[in-house]
DSSP file (Angstrom, degrees, kcal/mol; ACC not computed):
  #  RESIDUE AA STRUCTURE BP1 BP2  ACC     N-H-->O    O-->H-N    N-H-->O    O-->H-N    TCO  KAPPA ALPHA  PHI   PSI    X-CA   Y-CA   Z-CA
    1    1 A X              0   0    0      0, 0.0     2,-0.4     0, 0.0     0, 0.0   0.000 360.0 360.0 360.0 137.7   57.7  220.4   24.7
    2    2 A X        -     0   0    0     41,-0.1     2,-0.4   103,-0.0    41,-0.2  -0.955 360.0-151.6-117.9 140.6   60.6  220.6   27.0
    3    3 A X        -     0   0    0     -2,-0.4    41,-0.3    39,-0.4     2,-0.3  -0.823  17.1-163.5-106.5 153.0   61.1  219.3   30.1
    4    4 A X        +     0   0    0     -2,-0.4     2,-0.4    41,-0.1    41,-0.1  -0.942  14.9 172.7-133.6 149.4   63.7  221.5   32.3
    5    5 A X        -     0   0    0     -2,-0.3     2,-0.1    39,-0.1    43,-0.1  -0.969  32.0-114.7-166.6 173.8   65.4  220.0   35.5
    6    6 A X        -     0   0    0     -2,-0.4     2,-0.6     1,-0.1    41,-0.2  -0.436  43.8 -92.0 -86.9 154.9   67.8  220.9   37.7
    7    7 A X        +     0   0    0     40,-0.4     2,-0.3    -2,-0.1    -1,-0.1  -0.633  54.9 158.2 -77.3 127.1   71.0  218.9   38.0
    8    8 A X        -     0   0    0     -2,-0.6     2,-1.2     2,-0.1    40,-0.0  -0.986  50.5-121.6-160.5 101.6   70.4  216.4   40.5
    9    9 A X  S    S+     0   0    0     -2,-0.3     2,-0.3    25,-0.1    25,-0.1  -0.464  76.7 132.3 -93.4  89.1   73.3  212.7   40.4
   10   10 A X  B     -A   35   0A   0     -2,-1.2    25,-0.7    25,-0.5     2,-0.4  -0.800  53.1-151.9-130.0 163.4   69.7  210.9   39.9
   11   11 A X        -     0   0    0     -2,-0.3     2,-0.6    23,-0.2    25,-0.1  -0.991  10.5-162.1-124.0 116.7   69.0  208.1   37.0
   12   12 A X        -     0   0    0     -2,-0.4    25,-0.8    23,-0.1     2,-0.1  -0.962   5.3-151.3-118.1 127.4   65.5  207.9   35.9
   13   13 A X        +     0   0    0     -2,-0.6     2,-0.3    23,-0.1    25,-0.1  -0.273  26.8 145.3 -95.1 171.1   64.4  204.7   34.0
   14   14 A X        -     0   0    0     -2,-0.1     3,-0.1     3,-0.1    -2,-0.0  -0.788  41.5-141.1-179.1 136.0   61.6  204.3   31.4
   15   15 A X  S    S+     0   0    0     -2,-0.3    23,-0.1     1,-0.1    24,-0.1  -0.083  70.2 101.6-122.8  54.8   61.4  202.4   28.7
   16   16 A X  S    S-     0   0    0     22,-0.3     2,-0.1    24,-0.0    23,-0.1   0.935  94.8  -5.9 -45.0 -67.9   59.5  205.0   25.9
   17   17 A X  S    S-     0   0    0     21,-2.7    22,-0.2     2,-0.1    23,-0.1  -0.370  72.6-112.3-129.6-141.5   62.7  205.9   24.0
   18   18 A X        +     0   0    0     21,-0.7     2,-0.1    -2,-0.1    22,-0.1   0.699  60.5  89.0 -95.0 -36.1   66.2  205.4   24.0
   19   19 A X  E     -B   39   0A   0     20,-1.1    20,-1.4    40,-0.1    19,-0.5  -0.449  45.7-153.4-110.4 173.5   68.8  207.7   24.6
   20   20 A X  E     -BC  37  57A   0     37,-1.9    37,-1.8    17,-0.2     2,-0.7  -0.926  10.1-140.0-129.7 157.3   70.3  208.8   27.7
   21   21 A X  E     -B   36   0A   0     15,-3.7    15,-2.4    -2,-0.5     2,-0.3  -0.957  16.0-163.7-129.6 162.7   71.9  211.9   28.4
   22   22 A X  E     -B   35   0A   0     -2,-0.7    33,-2.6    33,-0.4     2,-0.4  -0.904   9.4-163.1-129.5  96.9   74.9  211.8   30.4
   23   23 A X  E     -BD  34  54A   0     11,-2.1    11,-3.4    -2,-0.3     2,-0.4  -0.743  21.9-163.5 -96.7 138.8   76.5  215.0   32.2
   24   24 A X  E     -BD  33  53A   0     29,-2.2    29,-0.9    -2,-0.4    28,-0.4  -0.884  28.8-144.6-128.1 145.5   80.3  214.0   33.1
   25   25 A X  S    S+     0   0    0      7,-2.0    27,-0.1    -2,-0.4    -1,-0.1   0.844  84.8  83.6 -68.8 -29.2   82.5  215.9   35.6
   26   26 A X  S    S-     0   0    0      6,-0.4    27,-0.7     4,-0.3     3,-0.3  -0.238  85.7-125.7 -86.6 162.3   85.4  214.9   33.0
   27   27 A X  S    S+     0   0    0     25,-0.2    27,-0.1     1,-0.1    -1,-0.1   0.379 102.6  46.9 -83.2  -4.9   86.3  216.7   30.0
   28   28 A X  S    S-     0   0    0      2,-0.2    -1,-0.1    25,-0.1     3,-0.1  -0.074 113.4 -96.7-138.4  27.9   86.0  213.6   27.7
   29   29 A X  S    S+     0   0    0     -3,-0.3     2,-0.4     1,-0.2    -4,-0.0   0.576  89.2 114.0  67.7  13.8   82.8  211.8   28.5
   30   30 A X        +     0   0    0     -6,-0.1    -4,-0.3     2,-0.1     2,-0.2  -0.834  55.7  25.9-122.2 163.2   84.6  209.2   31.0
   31   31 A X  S    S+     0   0    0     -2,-0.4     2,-0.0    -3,-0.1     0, 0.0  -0.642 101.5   1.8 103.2 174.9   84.2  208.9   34.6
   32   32 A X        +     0   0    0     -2,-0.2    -7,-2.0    -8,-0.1    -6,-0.4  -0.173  65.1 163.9 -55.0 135.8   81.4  209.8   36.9
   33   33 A X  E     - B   0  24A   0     -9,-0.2     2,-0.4    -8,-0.1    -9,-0.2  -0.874  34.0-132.9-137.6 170.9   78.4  211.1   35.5
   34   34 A X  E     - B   0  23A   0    -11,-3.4   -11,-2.1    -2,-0.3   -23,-0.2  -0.971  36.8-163.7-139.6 139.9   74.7  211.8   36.4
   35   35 A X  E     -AB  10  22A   0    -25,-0.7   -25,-0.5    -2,-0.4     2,-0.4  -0.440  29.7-145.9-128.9-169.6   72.3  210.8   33.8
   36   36 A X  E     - B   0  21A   0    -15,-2.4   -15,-3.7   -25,-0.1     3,-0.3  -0.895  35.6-156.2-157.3 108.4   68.8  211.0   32.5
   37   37 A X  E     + B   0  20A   0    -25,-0.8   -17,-0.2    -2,-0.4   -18,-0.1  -0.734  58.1  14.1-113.2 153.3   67.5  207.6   30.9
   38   38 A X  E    S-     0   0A   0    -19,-0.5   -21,-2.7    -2,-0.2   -22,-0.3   0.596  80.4-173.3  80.2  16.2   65.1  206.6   28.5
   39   39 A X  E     - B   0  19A   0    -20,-1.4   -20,-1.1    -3,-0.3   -21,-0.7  -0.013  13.7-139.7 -77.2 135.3   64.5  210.0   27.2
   40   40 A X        -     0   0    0    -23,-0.1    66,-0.2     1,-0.1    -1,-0.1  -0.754  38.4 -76.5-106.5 178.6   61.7  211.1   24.5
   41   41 A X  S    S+     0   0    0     -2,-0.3    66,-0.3     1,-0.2    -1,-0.1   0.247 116.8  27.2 -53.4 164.3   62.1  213.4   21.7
   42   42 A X  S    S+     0   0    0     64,-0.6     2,-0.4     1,-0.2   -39,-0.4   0.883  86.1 141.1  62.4  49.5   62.0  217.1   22.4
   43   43 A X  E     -F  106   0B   0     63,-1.7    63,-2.7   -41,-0.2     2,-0.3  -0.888  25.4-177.2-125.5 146.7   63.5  216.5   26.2
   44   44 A X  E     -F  105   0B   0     -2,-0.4     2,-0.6   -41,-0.3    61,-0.2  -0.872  11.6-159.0-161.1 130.1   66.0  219.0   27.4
   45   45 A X  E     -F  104   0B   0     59,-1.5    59,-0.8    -2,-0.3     2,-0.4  -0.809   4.1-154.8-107.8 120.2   67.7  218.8   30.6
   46   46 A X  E     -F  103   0B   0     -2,-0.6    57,-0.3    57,-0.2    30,-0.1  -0.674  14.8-150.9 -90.1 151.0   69.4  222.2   32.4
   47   47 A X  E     -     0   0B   0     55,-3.5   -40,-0.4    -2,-0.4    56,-0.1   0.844  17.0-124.7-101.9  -5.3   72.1  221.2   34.7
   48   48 A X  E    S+     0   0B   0     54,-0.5     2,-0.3     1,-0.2    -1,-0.1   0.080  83.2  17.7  98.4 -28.9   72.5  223.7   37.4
   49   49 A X  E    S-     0   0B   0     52,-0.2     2,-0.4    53,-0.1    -1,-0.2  -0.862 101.9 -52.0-153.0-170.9   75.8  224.3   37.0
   50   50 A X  E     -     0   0B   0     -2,-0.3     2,-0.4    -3,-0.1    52,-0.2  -0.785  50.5-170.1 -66.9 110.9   79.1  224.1   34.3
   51   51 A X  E     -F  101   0B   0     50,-0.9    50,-1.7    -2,-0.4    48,-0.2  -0.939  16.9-141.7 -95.6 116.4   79.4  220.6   33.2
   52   52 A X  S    S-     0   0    0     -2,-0.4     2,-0.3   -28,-0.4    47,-0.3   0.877  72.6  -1.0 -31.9 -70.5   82.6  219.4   31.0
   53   53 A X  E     -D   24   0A   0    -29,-0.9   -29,-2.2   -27,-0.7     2,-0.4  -0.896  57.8-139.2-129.5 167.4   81.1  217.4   28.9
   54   54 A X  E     -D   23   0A   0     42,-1.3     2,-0.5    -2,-0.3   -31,-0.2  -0.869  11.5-178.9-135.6 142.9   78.4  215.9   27.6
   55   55 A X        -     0   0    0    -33,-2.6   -33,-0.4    -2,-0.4     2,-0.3  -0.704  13.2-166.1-118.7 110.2   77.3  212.6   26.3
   56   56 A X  E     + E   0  94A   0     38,-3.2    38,-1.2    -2,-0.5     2,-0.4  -0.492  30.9 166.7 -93.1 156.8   74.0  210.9   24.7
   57   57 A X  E     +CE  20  93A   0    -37,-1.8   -37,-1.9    -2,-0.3    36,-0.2  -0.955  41.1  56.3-152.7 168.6   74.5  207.3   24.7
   58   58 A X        +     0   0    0     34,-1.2     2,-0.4    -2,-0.4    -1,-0.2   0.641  63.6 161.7  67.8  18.3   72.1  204.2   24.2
   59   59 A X        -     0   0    0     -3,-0.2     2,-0.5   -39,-0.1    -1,-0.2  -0.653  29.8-141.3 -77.9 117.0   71.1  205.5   21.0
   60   60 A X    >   -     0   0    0     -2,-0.4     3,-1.9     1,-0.1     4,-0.4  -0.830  20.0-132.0-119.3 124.1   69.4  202.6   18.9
   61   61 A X  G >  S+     0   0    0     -2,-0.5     3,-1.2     1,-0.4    -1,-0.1   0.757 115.5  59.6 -11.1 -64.6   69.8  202.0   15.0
   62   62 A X  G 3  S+     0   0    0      1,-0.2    -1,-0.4    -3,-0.0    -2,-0.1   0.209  90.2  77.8 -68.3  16.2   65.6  201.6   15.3
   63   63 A X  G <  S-     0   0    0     -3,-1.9     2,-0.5     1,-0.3    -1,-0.2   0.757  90.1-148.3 -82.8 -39.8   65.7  205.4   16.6
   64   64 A X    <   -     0   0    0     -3,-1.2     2,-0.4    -4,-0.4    -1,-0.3  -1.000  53.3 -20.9  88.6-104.2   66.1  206.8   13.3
   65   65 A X        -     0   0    0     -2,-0.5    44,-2.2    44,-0.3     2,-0.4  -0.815  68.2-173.0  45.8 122.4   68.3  210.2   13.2
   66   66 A X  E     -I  108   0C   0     -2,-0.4    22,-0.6    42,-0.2     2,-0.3  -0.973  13.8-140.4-153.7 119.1   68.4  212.0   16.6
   67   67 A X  E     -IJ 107  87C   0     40,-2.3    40,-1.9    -2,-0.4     2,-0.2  -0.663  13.2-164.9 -91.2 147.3   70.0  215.5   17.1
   68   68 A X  E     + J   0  86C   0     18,-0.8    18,-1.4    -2,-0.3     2,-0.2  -0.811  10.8 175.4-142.1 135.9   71.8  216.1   20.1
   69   69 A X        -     0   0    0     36,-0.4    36,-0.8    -2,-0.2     2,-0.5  -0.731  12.8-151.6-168.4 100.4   72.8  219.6   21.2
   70   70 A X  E     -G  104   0B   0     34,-0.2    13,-2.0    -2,-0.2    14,-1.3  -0.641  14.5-139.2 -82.4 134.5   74.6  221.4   24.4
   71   71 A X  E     -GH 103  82B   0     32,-7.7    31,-6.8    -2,-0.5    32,-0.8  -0.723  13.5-163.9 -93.2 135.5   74.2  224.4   25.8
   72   72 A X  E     + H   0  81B   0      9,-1.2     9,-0.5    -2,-0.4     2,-0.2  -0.910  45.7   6.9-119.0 136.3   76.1  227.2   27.3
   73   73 A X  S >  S-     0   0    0     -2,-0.6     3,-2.0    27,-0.3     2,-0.4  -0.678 106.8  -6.9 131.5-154.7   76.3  230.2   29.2
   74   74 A X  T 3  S+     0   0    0      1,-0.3    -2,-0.1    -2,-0.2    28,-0.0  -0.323 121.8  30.7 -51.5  98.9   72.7  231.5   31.4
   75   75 A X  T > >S-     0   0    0     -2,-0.4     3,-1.6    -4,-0.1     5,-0.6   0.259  82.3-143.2 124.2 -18.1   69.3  229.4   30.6
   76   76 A X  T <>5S-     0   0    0     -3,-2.0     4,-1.0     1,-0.2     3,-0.3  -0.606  81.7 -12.6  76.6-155.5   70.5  226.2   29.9
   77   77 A X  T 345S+     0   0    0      1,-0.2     2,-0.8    25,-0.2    -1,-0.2   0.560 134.9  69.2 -75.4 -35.5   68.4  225.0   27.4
   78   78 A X  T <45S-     0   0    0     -3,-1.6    -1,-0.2     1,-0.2    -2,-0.1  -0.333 129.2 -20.0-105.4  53.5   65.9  227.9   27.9
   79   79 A X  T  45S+     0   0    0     -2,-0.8    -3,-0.2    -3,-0.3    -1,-0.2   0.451 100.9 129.3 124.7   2.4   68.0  231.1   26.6
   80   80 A X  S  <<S-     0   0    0     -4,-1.0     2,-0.3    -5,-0.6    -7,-0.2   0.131  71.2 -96.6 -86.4-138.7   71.4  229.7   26.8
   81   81 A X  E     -H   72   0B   0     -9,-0.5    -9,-1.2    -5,-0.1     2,-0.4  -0.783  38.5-120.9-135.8 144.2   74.0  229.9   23.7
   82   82 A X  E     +H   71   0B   0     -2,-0.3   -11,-0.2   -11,-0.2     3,-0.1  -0.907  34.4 176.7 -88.0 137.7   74.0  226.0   21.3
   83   83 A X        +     0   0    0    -13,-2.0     2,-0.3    -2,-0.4   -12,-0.2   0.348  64.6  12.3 -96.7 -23.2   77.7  225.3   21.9
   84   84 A X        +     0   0    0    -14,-1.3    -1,-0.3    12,-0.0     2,-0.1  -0.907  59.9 167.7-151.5 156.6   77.1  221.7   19.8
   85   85 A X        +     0   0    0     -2,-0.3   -16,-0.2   -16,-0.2     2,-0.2  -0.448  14.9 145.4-179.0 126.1   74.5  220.2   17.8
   86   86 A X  E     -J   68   0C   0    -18,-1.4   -18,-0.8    -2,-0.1     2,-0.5  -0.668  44.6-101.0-113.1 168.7   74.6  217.3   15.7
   87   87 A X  E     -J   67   0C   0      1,-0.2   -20,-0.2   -20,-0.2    -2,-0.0  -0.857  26.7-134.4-119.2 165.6   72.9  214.3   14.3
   88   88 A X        -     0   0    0    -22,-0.6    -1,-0.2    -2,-0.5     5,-0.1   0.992  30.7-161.1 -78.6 -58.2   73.6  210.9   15.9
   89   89 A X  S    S-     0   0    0      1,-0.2   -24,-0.1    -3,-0.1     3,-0.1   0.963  70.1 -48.4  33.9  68.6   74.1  209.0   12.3
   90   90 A X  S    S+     0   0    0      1,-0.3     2,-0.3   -26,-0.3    -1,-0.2   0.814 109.6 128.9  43.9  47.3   73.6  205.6   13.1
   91   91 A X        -     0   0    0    -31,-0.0    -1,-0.3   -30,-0.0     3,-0.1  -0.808  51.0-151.8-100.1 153.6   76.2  206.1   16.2
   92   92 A X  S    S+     0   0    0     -2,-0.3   -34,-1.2     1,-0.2     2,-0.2  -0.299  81.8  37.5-120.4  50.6   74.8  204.7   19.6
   93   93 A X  E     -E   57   0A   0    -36,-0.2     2,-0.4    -5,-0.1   -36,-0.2  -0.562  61.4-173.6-170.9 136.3   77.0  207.4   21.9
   94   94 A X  E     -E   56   0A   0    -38,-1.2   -38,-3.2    -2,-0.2     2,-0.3  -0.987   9.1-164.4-132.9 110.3   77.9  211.1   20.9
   95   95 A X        -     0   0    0     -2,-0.4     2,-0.4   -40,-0.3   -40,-0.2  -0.770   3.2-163.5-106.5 146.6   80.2  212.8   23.3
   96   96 A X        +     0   0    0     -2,-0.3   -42,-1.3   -42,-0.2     3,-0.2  -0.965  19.7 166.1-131.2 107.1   80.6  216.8   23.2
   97   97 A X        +     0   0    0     -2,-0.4    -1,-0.1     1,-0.2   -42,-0.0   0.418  39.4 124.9-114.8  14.5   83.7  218.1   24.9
   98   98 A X  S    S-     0   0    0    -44,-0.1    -1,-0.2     1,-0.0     2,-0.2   0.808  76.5 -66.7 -25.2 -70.5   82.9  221.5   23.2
   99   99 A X  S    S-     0   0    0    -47,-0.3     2,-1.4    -3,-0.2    -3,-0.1  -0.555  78.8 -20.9-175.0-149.8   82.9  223.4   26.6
  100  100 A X        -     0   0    0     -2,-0.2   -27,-0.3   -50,-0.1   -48,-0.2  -0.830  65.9-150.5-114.6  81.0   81.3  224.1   29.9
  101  101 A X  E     +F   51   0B   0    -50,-1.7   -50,-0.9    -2,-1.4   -29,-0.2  -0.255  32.7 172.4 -45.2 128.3   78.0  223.0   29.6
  102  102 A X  E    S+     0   0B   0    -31,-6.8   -55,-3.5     1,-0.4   -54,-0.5   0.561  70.9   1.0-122.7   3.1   75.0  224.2   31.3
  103  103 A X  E     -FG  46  71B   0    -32,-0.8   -32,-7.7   -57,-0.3    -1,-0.4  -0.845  62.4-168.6 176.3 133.9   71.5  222.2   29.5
  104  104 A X  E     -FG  45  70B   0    -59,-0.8   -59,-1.5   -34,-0.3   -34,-0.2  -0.948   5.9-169.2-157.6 153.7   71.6  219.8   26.9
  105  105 A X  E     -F   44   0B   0    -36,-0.8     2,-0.5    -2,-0.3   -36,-0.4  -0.589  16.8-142.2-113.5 156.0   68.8  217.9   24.4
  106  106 A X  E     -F   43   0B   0    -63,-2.7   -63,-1.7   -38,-0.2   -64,-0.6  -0.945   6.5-171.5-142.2 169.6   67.5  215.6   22.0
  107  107 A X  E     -I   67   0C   0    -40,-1.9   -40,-2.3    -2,-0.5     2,-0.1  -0.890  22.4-130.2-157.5 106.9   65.4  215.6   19.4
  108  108 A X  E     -I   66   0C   0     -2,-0.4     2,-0.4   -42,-0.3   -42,-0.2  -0.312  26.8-144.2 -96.7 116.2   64.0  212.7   17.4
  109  109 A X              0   0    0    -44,-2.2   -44,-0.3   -46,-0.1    -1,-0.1  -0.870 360.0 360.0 -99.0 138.2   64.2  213.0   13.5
  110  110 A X              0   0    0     -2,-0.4    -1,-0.1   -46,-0.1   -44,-0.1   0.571 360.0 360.0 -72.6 360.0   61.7  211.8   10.8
């Protein structure tokens, strides 16, 4: 399941899971951002527009292995191009300065 939204500099809390994903105006994951918190497996956010970078962050040791992956070009998450993907490996923040982001996801490993 994927959840799609538009980019929107809103913070939504939960506390399901863990990670947050973090779209940043900057090319290096510092600065202002607009995030999406508490996120569970399978979640994938499109952003509305070109985003510098992007960051998942709040990732916890008790998560287990959690892949992380931005997208580019048309679609987002839904039909765009993977520009990154990675596994977290027992980091709790993964920055992607890969490119001009347009949707990015996570995904909960056994």
């Amino acid at each position: 399941m994927h959840i799609y939204a538009t980019f929107l500099p809103v913070l939504l809390a939960s506390t399901a899971a863990a990670v947050d994903i973090r779209f940043y105006t900057s090319g290096d994951c510092t600065g202002s951002f607009s995030a999406w918190a508490g996120l569970d497996s399978d979640t994938c956010f499109n952003t509305g527009g070109r985003i510098r970078s992007v960051g998942f962050a709040d990732i916890k040791a008790t998560d287990g292995s959690v892949r992380v992956t931005g997208y580019t070009g048309e679609g987002g998450c839904d039909g765009g191009t993977v520009a990154f993907t990675e596994l977290s490996g027992g980091r709790t923040f993964v920055c992607s300065t890969a490119g001009s982001y347009t949707g990015a996801g996570i995904e909960f490993l056994e």
